[in-house]
C-alpha positions in Angstrom: -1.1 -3.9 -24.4 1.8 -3.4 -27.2 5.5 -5.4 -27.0 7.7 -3.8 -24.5 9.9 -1.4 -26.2 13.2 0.4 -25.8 15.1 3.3 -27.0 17.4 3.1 -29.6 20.8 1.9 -29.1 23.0 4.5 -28.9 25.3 5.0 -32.4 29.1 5.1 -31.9 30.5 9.0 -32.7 30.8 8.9 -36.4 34.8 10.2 -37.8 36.2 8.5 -34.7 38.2 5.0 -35.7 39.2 3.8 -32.1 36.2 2.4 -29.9 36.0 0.4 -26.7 33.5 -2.7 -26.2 32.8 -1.3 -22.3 30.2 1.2 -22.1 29.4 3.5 -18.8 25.6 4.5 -19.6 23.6 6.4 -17.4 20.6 6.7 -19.8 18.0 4.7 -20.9 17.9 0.9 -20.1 19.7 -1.1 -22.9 17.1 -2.7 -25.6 16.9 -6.3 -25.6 16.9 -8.4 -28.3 13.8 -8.5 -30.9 13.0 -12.1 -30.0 13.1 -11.6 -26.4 10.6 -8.9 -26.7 8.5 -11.5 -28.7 9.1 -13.8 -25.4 7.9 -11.2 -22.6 5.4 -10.1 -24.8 4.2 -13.6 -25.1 3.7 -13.9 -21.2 2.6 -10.3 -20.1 0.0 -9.8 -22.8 -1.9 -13.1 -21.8 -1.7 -11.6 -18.1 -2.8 -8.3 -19.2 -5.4 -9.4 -21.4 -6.4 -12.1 -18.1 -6.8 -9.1 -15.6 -9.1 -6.8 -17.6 -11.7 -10.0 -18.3 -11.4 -10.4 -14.7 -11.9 -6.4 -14.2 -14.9 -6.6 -16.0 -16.1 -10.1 -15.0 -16.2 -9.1 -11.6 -16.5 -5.2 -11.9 -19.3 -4.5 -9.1 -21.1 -1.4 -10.2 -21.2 0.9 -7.1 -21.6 -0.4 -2.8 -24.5 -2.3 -2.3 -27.1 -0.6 -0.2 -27.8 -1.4 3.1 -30.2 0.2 6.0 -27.7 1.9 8.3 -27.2 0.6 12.1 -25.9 3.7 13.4 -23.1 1.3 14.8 -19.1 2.6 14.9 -18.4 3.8 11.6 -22.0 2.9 9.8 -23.4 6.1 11.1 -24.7 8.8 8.6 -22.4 12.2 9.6 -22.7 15.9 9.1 -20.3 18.5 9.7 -20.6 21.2 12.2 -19.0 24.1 14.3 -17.9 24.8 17.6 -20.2 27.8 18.3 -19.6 28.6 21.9 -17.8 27.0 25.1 -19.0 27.9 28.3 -17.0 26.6 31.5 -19.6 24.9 33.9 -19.9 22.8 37.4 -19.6 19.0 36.2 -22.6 18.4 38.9 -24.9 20.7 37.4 -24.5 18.8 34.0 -24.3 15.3 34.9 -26.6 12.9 35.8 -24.1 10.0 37.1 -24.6 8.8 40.3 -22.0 8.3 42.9 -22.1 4.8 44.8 -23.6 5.4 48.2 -20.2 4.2 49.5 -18.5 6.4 48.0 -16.6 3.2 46.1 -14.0 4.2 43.3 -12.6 0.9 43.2 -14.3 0.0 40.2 -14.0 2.0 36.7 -17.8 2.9 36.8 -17.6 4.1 40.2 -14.2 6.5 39.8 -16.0 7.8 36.0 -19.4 8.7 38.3 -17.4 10.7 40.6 -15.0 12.5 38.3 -18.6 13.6 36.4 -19.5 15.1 39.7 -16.4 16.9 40.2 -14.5 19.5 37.9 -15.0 21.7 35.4 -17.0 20.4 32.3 -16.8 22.7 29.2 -20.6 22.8 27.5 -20.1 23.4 23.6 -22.6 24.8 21.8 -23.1 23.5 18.1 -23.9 24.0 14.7 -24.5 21.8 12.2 -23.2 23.2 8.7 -24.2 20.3 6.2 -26.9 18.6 5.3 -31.0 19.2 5.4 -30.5 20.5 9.3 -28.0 23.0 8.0 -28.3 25.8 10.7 -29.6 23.7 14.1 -27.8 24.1 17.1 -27.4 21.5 19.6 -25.6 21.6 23.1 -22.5 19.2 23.9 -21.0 18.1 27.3 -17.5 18.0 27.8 -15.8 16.0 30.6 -12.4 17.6 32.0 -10.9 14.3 31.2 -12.4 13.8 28.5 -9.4 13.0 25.7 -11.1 15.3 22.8 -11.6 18.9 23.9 -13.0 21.5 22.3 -12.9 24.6 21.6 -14.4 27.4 19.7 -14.3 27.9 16.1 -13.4 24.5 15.3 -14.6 22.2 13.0 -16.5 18.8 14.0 -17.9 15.9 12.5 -21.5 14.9 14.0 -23.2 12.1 13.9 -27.1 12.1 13.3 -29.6 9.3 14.7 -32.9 9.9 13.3 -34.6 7.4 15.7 -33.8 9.2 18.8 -35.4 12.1 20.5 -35.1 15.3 19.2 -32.7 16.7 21.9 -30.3 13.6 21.2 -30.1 13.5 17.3 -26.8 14.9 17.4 -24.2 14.1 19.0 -20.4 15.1 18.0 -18.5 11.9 17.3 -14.8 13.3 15.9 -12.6 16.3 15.1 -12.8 17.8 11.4 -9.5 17.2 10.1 -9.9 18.0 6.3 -7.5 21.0 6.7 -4.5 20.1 7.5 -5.0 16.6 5.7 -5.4 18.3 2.6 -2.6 20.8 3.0 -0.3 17.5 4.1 -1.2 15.9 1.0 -0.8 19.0 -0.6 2.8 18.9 0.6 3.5 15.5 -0.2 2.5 16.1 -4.1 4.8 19.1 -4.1 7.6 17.4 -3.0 7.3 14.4 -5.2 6.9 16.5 -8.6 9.8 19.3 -7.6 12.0 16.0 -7.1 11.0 13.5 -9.3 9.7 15.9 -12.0 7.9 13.6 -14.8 8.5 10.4 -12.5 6.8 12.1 -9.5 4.3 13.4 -11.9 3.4 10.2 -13.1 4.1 8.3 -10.0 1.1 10.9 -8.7 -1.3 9.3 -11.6 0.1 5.8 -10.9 -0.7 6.7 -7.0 -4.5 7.7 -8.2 -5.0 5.0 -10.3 -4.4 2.5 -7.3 -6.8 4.3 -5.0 -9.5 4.4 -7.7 -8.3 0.2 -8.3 -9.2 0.1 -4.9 -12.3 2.1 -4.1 -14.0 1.2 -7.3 -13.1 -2.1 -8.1 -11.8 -4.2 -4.6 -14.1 -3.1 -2.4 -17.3 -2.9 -3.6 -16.7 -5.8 -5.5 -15.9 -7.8 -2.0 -19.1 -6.2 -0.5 -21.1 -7.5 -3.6 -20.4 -11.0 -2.2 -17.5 -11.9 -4.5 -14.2 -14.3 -3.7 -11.7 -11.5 -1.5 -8.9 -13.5 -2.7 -10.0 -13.8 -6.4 -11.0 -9.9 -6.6 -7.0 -9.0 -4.8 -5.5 -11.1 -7.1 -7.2 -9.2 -10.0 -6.7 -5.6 -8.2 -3.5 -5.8 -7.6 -2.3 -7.2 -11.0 -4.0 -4.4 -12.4 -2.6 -1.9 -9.9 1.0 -3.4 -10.4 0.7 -3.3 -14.3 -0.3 0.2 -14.0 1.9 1.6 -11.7 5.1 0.0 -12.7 4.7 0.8 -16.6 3.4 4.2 -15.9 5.9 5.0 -13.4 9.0 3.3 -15.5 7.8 2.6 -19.1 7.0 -0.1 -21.3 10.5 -1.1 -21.9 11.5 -4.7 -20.8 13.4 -3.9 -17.8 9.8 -2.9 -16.6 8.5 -6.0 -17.6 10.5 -8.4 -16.4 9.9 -6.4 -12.9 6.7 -6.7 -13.7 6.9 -11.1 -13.9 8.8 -10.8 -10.9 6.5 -9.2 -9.2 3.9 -11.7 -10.3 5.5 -14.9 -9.4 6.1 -13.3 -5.6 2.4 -12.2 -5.5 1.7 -15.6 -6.5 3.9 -17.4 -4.3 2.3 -15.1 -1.0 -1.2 -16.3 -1.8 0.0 -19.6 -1.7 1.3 -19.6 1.5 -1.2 -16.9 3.1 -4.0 -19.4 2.1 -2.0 -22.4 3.9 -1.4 -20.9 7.0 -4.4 -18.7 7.7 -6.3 -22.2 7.3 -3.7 -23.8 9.0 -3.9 -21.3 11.9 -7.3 -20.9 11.9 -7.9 -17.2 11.2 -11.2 -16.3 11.4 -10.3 -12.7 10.7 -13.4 -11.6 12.2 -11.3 -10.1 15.4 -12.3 -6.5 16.7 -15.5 -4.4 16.5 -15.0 -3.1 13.0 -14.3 -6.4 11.8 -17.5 -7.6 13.5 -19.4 -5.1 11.8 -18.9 -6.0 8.2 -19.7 -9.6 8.9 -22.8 -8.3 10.7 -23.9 -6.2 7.7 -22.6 -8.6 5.0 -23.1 -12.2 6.3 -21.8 -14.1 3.3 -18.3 -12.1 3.0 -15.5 -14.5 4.1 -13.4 -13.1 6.6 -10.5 -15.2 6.1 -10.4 -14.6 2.8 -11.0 -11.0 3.2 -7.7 -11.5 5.6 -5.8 -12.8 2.8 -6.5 -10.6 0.3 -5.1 -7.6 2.7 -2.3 -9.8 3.0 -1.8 -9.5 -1.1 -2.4 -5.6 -1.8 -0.4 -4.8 2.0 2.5 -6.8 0.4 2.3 -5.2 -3.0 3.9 -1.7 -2.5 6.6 -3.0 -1.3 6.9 -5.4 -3.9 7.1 -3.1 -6.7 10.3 -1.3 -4.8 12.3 -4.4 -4.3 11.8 -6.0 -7.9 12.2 -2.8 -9.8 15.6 -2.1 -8.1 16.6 -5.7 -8.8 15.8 -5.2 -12.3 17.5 -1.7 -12.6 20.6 -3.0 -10.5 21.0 -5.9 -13.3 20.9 -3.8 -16.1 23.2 -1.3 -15.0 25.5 -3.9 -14.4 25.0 -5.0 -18.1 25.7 -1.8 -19.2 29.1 -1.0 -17.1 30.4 -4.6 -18.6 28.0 -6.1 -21.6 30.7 -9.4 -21.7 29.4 -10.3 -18.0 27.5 -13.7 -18.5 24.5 -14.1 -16.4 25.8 -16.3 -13.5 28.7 -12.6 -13.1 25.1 -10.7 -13.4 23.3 -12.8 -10.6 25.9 -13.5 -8.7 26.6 -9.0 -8.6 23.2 -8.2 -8.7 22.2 -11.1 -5.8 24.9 -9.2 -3.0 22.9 -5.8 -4.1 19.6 -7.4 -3.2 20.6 -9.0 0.2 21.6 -5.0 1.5 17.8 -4.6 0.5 16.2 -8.0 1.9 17.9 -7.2 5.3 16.8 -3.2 5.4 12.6 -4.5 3.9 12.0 -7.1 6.2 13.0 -5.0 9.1 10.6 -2.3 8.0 7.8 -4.6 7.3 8.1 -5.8 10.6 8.7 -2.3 12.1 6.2 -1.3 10.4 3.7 -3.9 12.1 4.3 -3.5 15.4 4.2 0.0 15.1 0.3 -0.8 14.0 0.0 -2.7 16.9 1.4 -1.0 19.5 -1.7 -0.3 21.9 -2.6 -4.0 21.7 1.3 -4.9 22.6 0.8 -2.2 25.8 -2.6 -4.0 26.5 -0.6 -7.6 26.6 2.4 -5.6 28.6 -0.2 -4.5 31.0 -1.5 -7.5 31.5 2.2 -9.2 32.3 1.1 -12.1 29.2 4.4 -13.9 28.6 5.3 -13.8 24.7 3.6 -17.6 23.7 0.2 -16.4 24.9 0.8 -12.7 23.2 1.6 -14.7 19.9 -1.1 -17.4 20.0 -4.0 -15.0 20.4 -5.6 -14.1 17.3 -5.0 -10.6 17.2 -1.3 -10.7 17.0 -1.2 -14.1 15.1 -2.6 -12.3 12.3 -0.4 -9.5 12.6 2.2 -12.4 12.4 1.1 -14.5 9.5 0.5 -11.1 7.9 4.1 -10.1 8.4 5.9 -13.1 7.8 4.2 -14.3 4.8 4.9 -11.0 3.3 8.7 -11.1 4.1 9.2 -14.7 2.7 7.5 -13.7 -1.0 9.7 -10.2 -0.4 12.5 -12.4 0.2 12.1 -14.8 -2.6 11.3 -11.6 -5.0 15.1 -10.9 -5.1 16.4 -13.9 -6.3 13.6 -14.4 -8.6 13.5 -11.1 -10.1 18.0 -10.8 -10.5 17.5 -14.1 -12.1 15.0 -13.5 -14.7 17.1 -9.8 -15.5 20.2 -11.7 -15.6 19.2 -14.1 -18.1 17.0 -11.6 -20.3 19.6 -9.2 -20.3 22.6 -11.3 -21.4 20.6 -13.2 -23.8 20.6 -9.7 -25.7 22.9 -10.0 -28.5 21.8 -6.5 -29.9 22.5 -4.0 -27.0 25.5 -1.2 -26.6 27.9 -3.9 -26.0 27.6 -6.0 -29.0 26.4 -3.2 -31.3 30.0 -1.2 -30.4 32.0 -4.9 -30.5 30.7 -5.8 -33.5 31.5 -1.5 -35.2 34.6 -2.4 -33.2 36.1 -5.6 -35.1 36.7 -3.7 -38.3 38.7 -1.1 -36.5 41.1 -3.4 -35.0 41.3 -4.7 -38.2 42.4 -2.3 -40.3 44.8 -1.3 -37.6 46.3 -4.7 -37.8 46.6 -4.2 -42.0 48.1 -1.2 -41.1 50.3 -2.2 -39.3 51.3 -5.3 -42.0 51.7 -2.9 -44.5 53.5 -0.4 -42.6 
């Protein structure tokens, strides 16, 4: 990793002999001093240099292999294709047997009489992947069923070797490749026509995080190693990637960058206190269940925490960057502010942006949540039980953890600007003060003489 850099300072017009010391730049971030690039360089490249011996300490080296279960998600899939639907008599399809009372009560007693009554829709498909590219198998649809189908569309099937011949197939989910990829396709578009190189690189910066993440965190956690160790390591090396790709290596992105690390820092800290404190398992719902089923010696709460770390990160990187940018602007508009004016001016900027994060962190949350929250409506749970179950209280350490180091990012981060930006002796201000003193000057001889 080389010294953060920046452009030039800008030259005063040459020919003109009357300057002023207050600049209005809309360009590149003013260069700091030489020494203070000596200082950040001093602390990031340790970091830097920290996170790739962790990279490769820890790198994994692919998913370990296990035998499937043919549980949830650790089925093995095939794709296939709505052939033909033909409407049929529910009761000459099913096999469910009403209660001899004639009880619907219960939920197993209403579901064996809706299968006896209706229309059912029997799909006919074809599997289009795999070594059984061709097959055909026949699929029963209930009328309340909440996935129809339909023909012509695409499906994802799920295979179980084990079973009888009839029943290796069974179709599990809707093929939604399509319209994913023409969304993403969308999203890309819009970035680059609006960003232009920024969205182009903020693209690369968006596919280096993904690989960080499918190549490095996961496996490596699968592999048996610390969750909390490997998210530390990922998202350093996701943050350092994204931030200088996205803004440069100048030193307003580094001092974003510290910023960044001291609030990732300070929400391990307190994500490790309270998910011990609270005793988070983090082993909560059926897919959670699974992994520790497959992978024993994985530690949930750990695994917990480190979600707590990369979820927190994204938003991390908006709310110290804009700190940083806000500070140097305010440099530029008037270089003789100290760095109490800077903090104090940068400081009411970030409180518009504390208030408007937290509330979509939060928002953001329940939104995630929402079923469960219906589930606890439904069940007329008054708020302390709803907030000491486990489900939620995770959603709540989750969120509130993540807001305090999103708070504490502001301050942080305007501080460390302010003081690395008026420590600059060397930027537009003094360069143009200093080409400045002669000027007023010679006017003053002038005017002696005149």
């Amino acid at each position: 990793m080389t010294s953060p850099q920046s452009d030039p300072a800008p030259q005063p017009p040459q020919g003109h002999t009357h300057t002023h010391a207050h600049t209005h730049s809309h360009g590149p971030a003013a260069p700091v001093s030489r020494h203070l690039r000596k200082v950040i360089a001093a602390v990031l490249i340790p970091f830097a240099t920290a996170v790739v011996v962790g990279l490769i300490a820890f790198w994994p080296g692919g998913v370990p292999d296990h035998e499937r279960t043919g549980v949830g998600f650790d089925r093995q899939t095939q794709d296939g294709k709505v052939v033909q639907v033909v409407k049929v008599d529910c009761a000459d399809v099913n096999a469910a047997q009403v209660p001899p009372t004639g009880d619907t009560s219960t939920p197993s007693g209403r579901e064996a009489v809706n299968e006896q009554e209706g229309e059912c829709a029997k799909a006919t498909i074809e599997v289009t992947s795999g070594d059984d590219k061709g097959r055909r198998f026949v699929e029963v649809v209930q009328p309340d069923a909440p996935r129809q189908l339909k023909e012509g569309q695409g499906v994802v099937v799920a295979y179980a070797p084990d079973a009888p011949r009839d029943l290796q197939y069974s179709v599990i989910d809707v093929n939604r490749k399509i319209p994913m990829a023409l969304l993403a396709g969308i999203f890309a578009l819009a970035v680059v026509l609006v960003g232009r190189m920024r969205g182009v690189m903020a693209l690369v910066a968006l596919a280096v995080s993904f690989a960080v993440l499918t190549l490095f965190i996961l496996p490596a956690i699968l592999q048996g190693s610390n969750p909390l160790v490997v998210a530390v390591i990922g998202a350093s090396a996701i943050m350092l990637a994204a931030l200088y790709m996205c803004h440069g290596v100048t030193a307003r992105t580094s001092v974003a960058v510290i910023g960044t690390l001291i609030s990732l820092l300070l929400i391990g800290l307190l994500g490790s206190l309270f998910i011990g404190w609270a005793s988070l398992s983090g082993n909560t719902d059926d897919n959670t269940g699974l992994i520790k089923g497959l992978y024993p010696d994985i530690d949930m709460s750990g695994l917990l925490l480190a979600g707590v770390i990369i979820g927190s990160l994204g938003v991390l990187d908006d709310v110290t960057v804009t700190q940083t940018s806000a500070v140097w602007e305010l440099h530029q508009a008037d270089p003789e502010m100290g760095w109490k004016g800077l903090y104090r001016a940068g400081i009411r900027i970030g409180r518009d942006h504390i208030a408007s994060v937290v509330n979509t962190l939060v928002l953001a949350y329940a939104g995630a949540a929402l079923p469960l929250l219906l589930l606890f409506s439904i069940a007329q749970s008054s708020v302390g039980t709803v907030a000491n179950s486990e489900l939620v209280a995770e959603e709540i350490v989750r969120t509130l953890v993540g807001s305090i180091g999103l708070v504490a990012s502001v301050p942080v981060t305007t501080v460390l600007a302010a003081l690395v930006v008026s420590a600059d002796r060397t930027g537009p201000g003094g360069a143009q003060a200093a080409t400045a003193a002669p000027a007023r000057t010679g006017r003053g001889r002038r005017r002696k003489t005149g």
